[in-house]
MMTF fields as JSON, N, C-alpha, C and O atoms, coordinates in Angstrom:
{
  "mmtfVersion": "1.0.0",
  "mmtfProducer": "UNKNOWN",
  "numBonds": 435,
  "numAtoms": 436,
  "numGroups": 109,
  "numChains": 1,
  "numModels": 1,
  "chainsPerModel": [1],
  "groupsPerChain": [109],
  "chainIdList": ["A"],
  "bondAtomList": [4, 2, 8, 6, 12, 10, 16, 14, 20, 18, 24, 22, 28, 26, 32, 30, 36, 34, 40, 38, 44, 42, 48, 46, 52, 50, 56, 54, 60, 58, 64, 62, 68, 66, 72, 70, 76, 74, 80, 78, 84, 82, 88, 86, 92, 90, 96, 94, 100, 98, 104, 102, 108, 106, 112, 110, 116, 114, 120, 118, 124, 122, 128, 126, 132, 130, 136, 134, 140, 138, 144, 142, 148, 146, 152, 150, 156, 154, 160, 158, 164, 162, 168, 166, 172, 170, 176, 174, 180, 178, 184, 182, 188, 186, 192, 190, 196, 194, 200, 198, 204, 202, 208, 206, 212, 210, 216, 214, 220, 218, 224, 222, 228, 226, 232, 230, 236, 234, 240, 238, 244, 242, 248, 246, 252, 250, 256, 254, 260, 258, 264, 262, 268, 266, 272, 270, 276, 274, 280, 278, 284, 282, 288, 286, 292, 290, 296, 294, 300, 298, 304, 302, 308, 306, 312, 310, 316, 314, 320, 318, 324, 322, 328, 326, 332, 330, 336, 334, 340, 338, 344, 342, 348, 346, 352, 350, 356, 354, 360, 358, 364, 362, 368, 366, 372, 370, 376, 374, 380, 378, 384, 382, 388, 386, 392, 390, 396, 394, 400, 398, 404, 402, 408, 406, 412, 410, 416, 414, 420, 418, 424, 422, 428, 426, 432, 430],
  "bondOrderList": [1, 1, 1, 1, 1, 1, 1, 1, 1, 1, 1, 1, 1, 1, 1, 1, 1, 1, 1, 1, 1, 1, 1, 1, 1, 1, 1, 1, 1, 1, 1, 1, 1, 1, 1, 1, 1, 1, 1, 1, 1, 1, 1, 1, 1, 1, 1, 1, 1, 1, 1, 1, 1, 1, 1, 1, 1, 1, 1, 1, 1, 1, 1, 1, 1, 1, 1, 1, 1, 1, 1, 1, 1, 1, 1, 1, 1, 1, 1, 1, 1, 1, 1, 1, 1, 1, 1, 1, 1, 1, 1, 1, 1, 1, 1, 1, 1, 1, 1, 1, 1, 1, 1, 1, 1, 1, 1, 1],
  "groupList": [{"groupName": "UNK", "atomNameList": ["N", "CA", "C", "O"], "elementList": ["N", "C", "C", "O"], "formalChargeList": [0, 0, 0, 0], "bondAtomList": [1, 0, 2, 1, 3, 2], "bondOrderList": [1, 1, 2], "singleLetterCode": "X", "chemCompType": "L-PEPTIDE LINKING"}],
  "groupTypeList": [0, 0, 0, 0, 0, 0, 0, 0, 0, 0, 0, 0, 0, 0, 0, 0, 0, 0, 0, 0, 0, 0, 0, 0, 0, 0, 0, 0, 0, 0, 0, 0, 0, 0, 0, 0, 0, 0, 0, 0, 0, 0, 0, 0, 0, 0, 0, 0, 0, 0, 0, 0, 0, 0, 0, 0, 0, 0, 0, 0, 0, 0, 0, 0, 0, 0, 0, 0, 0, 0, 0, 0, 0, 0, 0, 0, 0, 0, 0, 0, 0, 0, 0, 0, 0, 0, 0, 0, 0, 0, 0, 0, 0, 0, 0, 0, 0, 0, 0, 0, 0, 0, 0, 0, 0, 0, 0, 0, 0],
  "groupIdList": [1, 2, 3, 4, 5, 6, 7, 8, 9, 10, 11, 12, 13, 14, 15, 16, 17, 18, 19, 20, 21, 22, 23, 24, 25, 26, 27, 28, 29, 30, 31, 32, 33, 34, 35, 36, 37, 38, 39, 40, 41, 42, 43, 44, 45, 46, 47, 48, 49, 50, 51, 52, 53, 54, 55, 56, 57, 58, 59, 60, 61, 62, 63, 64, 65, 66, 67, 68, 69, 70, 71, 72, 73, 74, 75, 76, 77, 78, 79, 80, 81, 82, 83, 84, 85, 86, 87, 88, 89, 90, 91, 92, 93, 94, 95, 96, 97, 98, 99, 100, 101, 102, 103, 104, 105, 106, 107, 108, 109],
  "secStructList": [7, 7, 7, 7, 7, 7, 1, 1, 7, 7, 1, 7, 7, 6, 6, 6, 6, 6, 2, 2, 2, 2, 2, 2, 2, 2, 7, 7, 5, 7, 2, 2, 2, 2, 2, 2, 2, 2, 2, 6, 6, 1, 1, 7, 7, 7, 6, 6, 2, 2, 2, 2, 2, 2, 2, 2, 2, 2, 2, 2, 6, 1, 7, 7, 3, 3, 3, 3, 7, 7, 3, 3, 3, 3, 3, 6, 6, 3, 3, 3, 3, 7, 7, 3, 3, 3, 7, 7, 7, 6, 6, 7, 7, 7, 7, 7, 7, 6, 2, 2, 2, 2, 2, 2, 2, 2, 1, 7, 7],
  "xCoordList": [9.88, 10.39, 9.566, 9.478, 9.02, 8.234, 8.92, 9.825, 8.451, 8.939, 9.123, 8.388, 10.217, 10.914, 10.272, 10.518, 9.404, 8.599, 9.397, 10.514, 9.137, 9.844, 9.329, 8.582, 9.573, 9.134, 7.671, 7.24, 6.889, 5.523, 4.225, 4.399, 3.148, 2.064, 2.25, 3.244, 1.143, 0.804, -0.451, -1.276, -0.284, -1.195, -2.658, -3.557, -2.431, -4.338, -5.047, -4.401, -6.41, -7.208, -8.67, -9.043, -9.032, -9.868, -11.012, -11.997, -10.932, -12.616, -12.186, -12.718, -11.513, -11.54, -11.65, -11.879, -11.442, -11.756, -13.082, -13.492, -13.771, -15.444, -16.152, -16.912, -15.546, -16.431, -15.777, -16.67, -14.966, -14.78, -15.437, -15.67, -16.092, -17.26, -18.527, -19.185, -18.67, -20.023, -20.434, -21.538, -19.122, -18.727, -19.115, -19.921, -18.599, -18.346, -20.312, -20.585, -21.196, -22.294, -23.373, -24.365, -22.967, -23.95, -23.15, -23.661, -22.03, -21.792, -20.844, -19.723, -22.198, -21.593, -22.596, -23.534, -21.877, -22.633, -21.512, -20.282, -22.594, -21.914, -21.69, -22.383, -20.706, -20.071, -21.744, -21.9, -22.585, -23.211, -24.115, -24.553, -24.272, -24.834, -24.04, -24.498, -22.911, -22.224, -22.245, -22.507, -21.965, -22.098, -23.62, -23.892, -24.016, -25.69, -25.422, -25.477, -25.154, -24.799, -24.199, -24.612, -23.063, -21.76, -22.316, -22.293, -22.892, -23.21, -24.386, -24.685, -24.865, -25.852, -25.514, -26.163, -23.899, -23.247, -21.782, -21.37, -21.335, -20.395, -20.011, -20.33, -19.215, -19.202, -19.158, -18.816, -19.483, -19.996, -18.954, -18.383, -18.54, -17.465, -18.51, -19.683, -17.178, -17.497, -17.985, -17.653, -18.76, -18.697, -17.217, -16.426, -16.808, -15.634, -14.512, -14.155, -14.23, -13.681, -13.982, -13.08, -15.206, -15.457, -14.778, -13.697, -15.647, -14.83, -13.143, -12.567, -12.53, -11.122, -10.643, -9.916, -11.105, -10.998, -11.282, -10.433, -12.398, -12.564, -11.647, -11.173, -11.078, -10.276, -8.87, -8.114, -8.313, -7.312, -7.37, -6.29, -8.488, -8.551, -8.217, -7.409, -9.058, -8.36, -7.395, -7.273, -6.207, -5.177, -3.854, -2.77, -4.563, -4.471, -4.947, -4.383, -5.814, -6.438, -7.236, -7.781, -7.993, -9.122, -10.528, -11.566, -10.292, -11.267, -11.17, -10.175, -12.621, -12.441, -13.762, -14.938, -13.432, -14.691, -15.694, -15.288, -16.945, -17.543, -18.069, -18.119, -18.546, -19.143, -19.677, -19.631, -20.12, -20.303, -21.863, -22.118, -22.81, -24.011, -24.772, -25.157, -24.879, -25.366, -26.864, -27.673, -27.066, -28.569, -28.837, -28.154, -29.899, -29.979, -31.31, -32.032, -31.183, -32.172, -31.561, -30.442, -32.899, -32.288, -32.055, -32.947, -30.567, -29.839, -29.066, -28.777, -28.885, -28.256, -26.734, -26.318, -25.954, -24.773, -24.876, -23.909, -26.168, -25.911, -27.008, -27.994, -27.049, -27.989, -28.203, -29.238, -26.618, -26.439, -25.831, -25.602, -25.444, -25.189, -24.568, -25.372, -23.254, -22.327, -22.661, -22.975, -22.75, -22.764, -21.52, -21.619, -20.731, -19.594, -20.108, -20.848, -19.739, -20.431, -18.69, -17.622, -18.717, -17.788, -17.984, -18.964, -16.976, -16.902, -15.641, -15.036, -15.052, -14.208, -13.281, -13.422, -12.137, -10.9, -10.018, -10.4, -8.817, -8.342, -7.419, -6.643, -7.612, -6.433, -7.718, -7.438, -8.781, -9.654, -9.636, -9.397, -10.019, -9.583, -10.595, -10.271, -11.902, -13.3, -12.856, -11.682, -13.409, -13.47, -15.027, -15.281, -16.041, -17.094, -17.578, -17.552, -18.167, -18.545, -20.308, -21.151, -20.411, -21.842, -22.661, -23.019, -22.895, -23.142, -23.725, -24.583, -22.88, -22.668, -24.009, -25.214, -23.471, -24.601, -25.983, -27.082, -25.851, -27.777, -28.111, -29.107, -27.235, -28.011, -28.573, -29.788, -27.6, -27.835, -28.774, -29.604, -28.838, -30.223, -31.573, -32.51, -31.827, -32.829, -33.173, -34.344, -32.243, -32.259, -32.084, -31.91, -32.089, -31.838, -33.374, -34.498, -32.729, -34.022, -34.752, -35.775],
  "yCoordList": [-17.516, -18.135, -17.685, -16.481, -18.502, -17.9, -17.516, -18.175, -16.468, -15.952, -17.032, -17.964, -16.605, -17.056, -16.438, -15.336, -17.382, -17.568, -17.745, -18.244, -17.527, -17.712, -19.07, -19.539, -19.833, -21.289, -21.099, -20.184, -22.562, -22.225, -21.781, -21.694, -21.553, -21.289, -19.755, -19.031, -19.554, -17.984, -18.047, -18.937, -16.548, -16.03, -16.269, -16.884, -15.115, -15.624, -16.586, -17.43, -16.873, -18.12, -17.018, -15.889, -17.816, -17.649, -17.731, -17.015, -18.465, -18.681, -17.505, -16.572, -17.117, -16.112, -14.945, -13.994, -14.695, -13.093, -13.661, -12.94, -14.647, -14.882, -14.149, -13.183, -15.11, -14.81, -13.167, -12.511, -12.622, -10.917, -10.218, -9.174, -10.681, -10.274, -10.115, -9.108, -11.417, -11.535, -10.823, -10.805, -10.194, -9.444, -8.102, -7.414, -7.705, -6.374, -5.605, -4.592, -6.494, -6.314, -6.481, -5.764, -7.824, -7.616, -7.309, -7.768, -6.618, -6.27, -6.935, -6.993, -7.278, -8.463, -10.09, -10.13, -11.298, -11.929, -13.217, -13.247, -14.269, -15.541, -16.285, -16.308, -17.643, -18.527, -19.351, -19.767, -19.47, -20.451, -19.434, -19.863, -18.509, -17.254, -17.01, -16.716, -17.142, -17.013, -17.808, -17.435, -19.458, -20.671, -20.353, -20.698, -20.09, -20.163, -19.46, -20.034, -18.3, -17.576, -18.014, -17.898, -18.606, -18.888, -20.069, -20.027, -21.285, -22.267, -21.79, -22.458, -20.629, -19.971, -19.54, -19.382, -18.97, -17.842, -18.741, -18.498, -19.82, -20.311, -21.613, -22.184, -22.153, -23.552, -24.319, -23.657, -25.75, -25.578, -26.137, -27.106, -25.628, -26.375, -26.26, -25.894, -26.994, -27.601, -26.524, -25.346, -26.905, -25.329, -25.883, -24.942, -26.666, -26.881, -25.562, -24.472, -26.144, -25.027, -23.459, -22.621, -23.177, -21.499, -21.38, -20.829, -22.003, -21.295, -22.038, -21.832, -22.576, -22.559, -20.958, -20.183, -20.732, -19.459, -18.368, -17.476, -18.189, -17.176, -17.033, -15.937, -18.907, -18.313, -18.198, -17.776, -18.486, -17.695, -16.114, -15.527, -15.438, -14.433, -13.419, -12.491, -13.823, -13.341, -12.93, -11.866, -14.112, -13.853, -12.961, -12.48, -13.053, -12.194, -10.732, -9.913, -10.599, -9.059, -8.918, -7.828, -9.978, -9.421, -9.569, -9.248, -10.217, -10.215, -9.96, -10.063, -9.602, -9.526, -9.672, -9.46, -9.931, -10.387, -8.872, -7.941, -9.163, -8.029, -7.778, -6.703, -9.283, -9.368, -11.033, -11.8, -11.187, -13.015, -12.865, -12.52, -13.091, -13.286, -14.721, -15.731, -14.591, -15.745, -15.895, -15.004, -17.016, -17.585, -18.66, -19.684, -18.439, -20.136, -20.42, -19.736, -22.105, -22.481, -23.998, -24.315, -25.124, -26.067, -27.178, -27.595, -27.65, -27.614, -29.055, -29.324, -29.854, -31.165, -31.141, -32.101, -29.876, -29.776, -28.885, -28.746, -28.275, -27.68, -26.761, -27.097, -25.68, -24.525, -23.465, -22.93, -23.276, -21.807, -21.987, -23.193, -21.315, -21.45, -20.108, -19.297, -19.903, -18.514, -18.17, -19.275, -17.558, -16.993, -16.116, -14.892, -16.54, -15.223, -14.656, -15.276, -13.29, -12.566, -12.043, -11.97, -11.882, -11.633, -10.333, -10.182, -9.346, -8.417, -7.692, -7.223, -7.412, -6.957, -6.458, -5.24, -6.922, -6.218, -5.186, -5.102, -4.283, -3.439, -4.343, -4.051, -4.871, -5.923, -6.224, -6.621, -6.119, -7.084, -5.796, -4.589, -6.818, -5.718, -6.292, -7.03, -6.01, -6.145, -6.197, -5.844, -6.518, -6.517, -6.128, -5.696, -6.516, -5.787, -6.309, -5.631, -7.795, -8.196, -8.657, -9.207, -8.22, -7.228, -8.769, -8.692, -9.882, -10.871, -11.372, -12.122, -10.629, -10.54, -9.263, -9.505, -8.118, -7.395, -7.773, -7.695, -8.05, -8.367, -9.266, -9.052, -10.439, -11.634, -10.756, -10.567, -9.951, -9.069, -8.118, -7.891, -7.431, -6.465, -7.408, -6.695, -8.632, -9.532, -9.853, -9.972, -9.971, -11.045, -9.935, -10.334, -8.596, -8.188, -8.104, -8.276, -7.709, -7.552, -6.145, -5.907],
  "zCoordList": [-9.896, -8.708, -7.497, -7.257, -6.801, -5.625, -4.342, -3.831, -3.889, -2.794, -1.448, -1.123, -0.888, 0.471, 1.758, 2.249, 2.191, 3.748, 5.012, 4.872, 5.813, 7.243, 7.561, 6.701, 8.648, 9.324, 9.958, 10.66, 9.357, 10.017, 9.054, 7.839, 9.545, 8.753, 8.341, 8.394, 7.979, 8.045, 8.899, 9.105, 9.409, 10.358, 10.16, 10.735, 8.531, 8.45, 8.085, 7.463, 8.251, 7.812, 7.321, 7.637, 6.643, 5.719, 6.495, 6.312, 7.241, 8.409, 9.026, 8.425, 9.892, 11.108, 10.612, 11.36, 8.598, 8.509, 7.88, 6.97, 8.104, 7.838, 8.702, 8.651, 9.785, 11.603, 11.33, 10.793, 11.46, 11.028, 10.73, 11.338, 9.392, 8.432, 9.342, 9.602, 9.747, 10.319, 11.697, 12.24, 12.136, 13.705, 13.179, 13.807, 12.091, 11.284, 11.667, 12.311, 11.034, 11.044, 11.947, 12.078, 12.735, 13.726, 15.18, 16.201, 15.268, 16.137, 17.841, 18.346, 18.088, 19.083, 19.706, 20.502, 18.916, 19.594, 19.904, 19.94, 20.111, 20.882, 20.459, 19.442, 20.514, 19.371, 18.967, 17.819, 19.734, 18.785, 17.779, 16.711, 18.076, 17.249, 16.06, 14.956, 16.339, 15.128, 14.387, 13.244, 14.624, 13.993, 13.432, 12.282, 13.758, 12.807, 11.528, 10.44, 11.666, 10.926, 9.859, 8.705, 10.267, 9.406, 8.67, 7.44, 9.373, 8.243, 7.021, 6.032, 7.354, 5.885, 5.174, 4.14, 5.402, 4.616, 3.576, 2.442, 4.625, 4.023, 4.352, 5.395, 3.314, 3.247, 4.567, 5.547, 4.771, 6.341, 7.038, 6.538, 8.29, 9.448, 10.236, 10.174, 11.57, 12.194, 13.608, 13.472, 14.951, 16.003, 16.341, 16.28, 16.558, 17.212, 16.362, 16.809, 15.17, 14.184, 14.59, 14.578, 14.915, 14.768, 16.625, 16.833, 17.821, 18.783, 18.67, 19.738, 17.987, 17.945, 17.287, 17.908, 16.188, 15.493, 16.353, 16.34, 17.199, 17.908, 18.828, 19.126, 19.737, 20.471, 20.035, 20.91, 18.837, 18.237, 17.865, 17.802, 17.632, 17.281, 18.457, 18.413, 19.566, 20.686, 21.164, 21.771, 20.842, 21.097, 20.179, 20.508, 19.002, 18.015, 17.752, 17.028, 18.3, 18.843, 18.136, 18.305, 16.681, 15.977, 16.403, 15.824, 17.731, 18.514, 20.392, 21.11, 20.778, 21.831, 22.857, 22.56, 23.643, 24.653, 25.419, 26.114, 24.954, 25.064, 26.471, 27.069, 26.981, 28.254, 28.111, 27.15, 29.306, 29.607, 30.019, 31.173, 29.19, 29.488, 30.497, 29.909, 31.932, 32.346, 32.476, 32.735, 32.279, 32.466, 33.189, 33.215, 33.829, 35.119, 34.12, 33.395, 34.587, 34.45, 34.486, 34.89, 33.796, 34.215, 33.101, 32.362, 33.082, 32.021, 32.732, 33.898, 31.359, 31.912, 32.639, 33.287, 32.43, 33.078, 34.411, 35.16, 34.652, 35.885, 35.911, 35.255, 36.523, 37.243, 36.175, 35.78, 35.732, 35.139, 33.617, 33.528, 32.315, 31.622, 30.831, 30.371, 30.692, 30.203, 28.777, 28.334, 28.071, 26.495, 26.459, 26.377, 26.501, 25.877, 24.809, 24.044, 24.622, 24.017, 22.896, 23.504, 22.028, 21.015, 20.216, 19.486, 20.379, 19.176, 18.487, 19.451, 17.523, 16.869, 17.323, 17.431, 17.735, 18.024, 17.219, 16.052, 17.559, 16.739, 15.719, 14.81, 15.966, 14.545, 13.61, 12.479, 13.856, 12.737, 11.365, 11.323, 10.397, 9.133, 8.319, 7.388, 8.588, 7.635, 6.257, 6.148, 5.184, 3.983, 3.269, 2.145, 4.557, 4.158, 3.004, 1.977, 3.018, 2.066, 1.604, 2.313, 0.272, -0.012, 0.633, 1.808, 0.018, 0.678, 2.484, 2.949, 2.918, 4.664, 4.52, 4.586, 4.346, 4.56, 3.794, 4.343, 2.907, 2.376, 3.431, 4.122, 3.659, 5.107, 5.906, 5.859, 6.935, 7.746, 7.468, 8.349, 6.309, 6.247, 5.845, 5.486, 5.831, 5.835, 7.354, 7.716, 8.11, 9.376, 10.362, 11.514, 10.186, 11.633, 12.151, 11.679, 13.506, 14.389, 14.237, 14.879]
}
């Protein structure tokens, strides 16, 4: 007989302890940095999907905003252009998967 749930989803998703993974190792970077990442490592979504996840994670505490990187230059929406910068909050709970690190010990800088 399967167990009795409360109303509603469950908390975790399977993408946001990805982007986790991928935080775990390189530390801190920015949603489209991450999306790069993520479509090499795992089945592919969408960017819309990853900053929805990031900004759920946020509010969830497995993530958190490291600093807002700006850059000018000249860009079809304007002057300047933000990078939020993303890294691991105290709720995030790595799993540390061997996969994630071989990418990462290929690709770092």
């Amino acid at each position: 007989m399967p167990t009795k749930r409360g109303p509603g989803r469950p908390i975790g998703s399977k993408v946001r302890q990805n982007l986790i993974e991928i935080l775990y190792f390189y530390n801190r970077l920015h949603g489209y940095e991450i999306f790069k990442i993520y479509i090499e490592l795992y089945p592919p979504v969408t960017m819309r999907l990853i900053y929805y996840h990031l900004r759920k994670g946020l509010s969830t505490g497995e993530f958190k905003i490291s600093g807002i990187d700006k850059k000018t230059g000249k860009y079809s929406w304007g002057s300047t252009s933000e990078n939020i910068m993303y890294e691991l909050g105290e709720k995030a709970n790595p799993m540390i998967e061997s996969h994630v690190k071989v990418y990462w010990e290929k690709n770092k800088k």
